[in-house]
N, C-alpha and C positions, 0 to 999 in steps of 0.2 A: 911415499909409496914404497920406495927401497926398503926403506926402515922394519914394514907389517912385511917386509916381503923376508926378513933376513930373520923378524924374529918368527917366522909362520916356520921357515928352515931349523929352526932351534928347536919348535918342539916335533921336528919331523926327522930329531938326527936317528935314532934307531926305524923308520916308516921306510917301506919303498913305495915307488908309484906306481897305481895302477889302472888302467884305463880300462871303463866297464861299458857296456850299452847294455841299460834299462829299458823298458817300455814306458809309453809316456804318463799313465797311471802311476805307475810306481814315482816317475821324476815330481807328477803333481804333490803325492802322499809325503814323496821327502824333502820336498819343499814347504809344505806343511808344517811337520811334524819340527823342522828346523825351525820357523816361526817360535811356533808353539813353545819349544822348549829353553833356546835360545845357544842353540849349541848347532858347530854347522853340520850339511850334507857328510862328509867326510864319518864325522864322529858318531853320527847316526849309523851311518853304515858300518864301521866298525864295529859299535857296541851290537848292530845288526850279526854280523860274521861271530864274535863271541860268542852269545848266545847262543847261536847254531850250533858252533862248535861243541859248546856244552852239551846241549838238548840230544845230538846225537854219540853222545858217550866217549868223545876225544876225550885222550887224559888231560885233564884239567893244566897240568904243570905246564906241559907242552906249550899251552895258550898263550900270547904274548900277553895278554891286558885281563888274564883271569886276578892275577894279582899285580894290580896298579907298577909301574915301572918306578923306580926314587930314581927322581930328576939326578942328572949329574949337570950338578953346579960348576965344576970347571970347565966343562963344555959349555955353559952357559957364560960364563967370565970371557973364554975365546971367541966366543960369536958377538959379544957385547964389545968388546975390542977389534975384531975384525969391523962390526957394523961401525963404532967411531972411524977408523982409520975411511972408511967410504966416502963419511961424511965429509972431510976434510977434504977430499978430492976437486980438483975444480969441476962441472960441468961441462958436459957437449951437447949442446942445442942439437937434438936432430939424431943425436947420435950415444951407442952405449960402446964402452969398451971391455966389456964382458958378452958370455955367450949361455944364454939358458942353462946346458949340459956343464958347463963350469960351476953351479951352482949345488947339482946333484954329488960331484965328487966333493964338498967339503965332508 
């Protein structure tokens, strides 16, 4: 679980979060449409937000994902090493010694 959680962090190093209320039409269609495509809620939504942006004549450059971001690989070599050194930890039944908001500052 740690693991999908540290590399979901990796490709979320340039993303902030943000917390939306849809309606629940909407929640059904993007539940759907994530089936469907096989890409999650997230991604949908985003490629949602670009295209708006476009559609309404923002400068394209501006856009974070009008032109695809190139991965940065050493960010990725550090998060591959941070996630080893985890592994390596012993266990706490019951218990974590990390705190959610310690996750967002990497």
């Amino acid at each position: 679980m740690y693991n999908v959680m540290y590399i979901i962090k990796l490709a979320m190093v340039s993303k902030i979060r943000k917390q939306i209320y849809i309606e629940a039409e909407q929640n059904n269609l993007l539940k759907e449409k994530a089936r469907q495509t096989g890409l999650s809620e997230a991604e949908i939504i985003r490629q949602a937000i670009d295209q708006h942006i476009i559609s309404v004549n923002v400068d394209p450059e501006r856009s974070r994902r009008v032109n695809s971001p190139t991965p940065n690989l050493s960010a990725w070599e550090r998060e591959k090493a941070f996630i080893a050194s985890l592994e390596n930890r012993p266990s706490q039944p019951g218990k974590r010694d990390w705190q959610r908001e310690d996750l967002y500052e990497r």
